[in-house]
C-alpha angles and dihedrals in degrees: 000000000000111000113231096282086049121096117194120240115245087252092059094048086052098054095045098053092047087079091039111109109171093182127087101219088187081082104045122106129223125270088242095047125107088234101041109148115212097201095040086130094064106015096112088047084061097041094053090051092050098048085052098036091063089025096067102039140041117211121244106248095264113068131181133226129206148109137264129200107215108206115255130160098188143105117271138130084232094059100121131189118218105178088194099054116081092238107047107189135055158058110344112227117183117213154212122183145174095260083213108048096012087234102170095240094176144003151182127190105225099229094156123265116037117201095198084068095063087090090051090051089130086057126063126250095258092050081042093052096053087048105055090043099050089040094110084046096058116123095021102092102245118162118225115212111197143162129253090273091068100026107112135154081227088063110049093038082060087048108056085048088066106047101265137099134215140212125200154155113243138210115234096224097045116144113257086012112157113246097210096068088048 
């Protein structure tokens, strides 16, 4: 091995990390099975981000809401096209963030069905989304800010009963949208 003033070749990286294997296939489930994880192979990668993402900073009292595409060519069941984003295809990542800094506060990688929005069932997957990001937030009076996709009178009314508020752009023709507003 290098000593500290040594840098690899790229040869020798590559050789290395091509031994290298960070998932432990002993927990994952099978294909077939009701709690199979997509993104088993990295999901403690995520968790851990996560835990210091919101560990090591505390939002400003305005956040922002929205979604990326990170680019990705591959083939998975989670490759997404967003004709409106700059880059189209790729891997869909939800978002909470700091609306001053743009410090990513929160996260979830879309890969389909998501099993922790069987309880929001009355809500759709947008309003479901905002909820189960902001969920360590509740009761501080933050105010979401978020586009028409997310802007729903569900959600602000679930908002405002936790303590938060929320800002958004609407779409006219949204379902259980209030007339009186059009």
């Amino acid at each position: 091995m290098p000593g500290p003033s040594q840098v690899f070749t790229h040869r020798r990286y590559k050789q290395i990390t091509a031994y290298l294997h960070y998932c432990d296939e002993s927990a994952a489930k099978p294909r077939d099975h009701i709690d199979y994880d997509r993104l088993y192979k990295i999901r403690s990668l995520l968790e851990t981000l996560k835990a210091s993402f919101q560990q090591h900073y505390n939002p400003a009292c305005e956040l922002s809401a929205d979604e990326c595409i990170i680019p990705f060519q591959g083939q998975w069941v989670g490759r997404q096209y967003d004709r409106s984003k700059p880059i189209q295809w790729g891997v869909k990542v939800w978002m909470v963030t700091d609306a001053k800094t743009a410090y990513n506060y929160n996260f979830d990688v879309y890969c389909g069905n998501d099993p922790d929005f069987e309880h929001l069932e009355n809500f759709g997957v947008a309003t479901g989304v905002i909820i189960k990001l902001t969920q360590k937030l509740h009761g501080k009076g933050h105010i979401v800010f978020t586009n028409r996709y997310y802007t729903s009178p569900q959600l602000l009314e679930y908002l405002r009963k936790v303590y938060m508020a929320g800002c958004g752009t609407v779409q006219k023709k949204r379902k259980h949208f209030p007339k009186q507003i059009i």
